[in-house]
C-alpha positions, 0 to 999 in steps of 0.5 A, a space after each residue: 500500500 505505502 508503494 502504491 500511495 508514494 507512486 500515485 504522489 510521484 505521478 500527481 506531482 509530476 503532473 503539476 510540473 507538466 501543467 505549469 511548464 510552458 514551451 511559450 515562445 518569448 514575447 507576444 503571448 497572451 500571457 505575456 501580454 497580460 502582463 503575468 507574473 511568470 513571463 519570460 524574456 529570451 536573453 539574445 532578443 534584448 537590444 538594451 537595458 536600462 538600470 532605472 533604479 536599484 529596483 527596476 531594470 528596463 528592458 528594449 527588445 529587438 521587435 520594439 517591446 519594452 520589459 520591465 523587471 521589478 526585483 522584489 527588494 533593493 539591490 544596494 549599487 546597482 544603479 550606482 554601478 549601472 548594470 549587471 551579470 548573469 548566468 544565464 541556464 537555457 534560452 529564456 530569463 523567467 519572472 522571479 527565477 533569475 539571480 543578478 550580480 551587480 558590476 563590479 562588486 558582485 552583490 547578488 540580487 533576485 530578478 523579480 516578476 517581468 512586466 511587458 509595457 504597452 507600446 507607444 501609438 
């Protein structure tokens, strides 16, 4: 029985991760565009990034979008220092999943949720 009940909690947990993956591509999602939490950016689309403060990082992307990241708490010098590394692992950076180390004094600091602005008319 106990076999039976770990294997049934193995497969509903692995049901959650197939539910919450997305194979979403990066920008102009519904999702996306909806401005949710877990949006995703792809790294090798940013044209420009602009450090606005030691809580927002502003993103341009090569087809006109704008990104806004806002890190869930201050991240002491980054704007001082103006701007950041990253490692990043796979083709997309996701809301709230992603450690910053500041320029030169290499403080880390998390990436918060992504915000897709709406464009200029």
């Amino acid at each position: 029985m106990l076999t039976i009940r770990i294997g049934a909690a193995i497969i509903a947990m692995t049901a959650g991760l197939v539910a919450c993956s997305s194979s979403e591509p990066a920008a102009g999602t519904e999702r996306q565009a909806a401005g949710i939490s877990n949006s995703c950016i792809r790294p090798t689309d940013i044209q420009r990034q602009d450090i606005v403060s030691d809580e927002e990082i502003r993103f341009e992307m090569r087809n006109g979008d704008v990104w806004v990241n806002k890190l869930p708490r201050k991240c002491p010098s980054l704007k001082f220092q103006g701007g950041f590394t990253w490692d990043v692992r796979g083709m997309m950076v996701c809301s709230n999943e992603q450690t910053i180390y500041v320029k030169d004094d290499g403080t880390p600091c998390q990436l918060g949720a992504f915000t897709r602005l709406p464009k200029a008319e």
